[in-house]
C-alpha positions in Angstrom: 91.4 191.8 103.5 89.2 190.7 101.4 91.7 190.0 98.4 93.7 188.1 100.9 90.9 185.7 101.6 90.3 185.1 97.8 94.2 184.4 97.1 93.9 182.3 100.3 91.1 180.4 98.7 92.6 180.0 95.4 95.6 178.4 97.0 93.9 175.9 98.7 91.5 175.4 95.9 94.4 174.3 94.0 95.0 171.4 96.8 92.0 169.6 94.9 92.3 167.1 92.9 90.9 167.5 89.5 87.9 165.2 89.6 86.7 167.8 92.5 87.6 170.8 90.5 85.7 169.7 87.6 82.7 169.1 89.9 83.3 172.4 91.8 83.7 174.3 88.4 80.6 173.2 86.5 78.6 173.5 89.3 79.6 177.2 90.8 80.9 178.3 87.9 79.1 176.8 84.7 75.9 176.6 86.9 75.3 173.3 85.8 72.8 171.0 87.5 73.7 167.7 89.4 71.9 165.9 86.5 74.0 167.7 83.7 76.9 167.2 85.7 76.7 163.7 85.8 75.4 162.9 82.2 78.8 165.0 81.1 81.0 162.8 83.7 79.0 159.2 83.3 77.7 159.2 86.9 74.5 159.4 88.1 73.2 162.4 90.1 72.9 160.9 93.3 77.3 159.9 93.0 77.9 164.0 92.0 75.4 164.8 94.6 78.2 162.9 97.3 80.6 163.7 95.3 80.5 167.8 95.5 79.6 167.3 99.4 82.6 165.4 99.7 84.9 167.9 98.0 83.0 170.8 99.6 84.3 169.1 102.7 87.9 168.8 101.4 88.1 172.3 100.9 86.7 173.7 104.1 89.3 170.9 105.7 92.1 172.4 104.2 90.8 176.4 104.5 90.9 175.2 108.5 94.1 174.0 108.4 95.6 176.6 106.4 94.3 178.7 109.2 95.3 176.7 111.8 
């Protein structure tokens, strides 16, 4: 069940566009801070700070509708 959930996940994680998986990825995955973040991307923290929240919100829209 589990493993269905993660495949699940990855299919809607796909969905994104890649301005929110780059986000997503440095910060989950790379463990990056919001500062780093945003000296890689230009922005300051405050914009990848809305930025993530907004893409966090993206996927959990999607996860719902995928689940109906």
């Amino acid at each position: 069940e589990s493993e269905d959930k993660l495949n699940q996940l990855r299919t809607v994680y796909a969905q994104l566009g890649d301005k929110c998986k780059n986000i997503l990825n440095r910060f989950y995955y790379a463990k990056m801070s919001l500062d780093e973040i945003g000296l890689e991307l230009g922005y300051d923290a405050a914009t990848i700070k809305t930025q993530k929240y907004r893409c966090m919100k993206k996927l959990r829209d999607l996860n719902s509708e995928k689940n109906g």
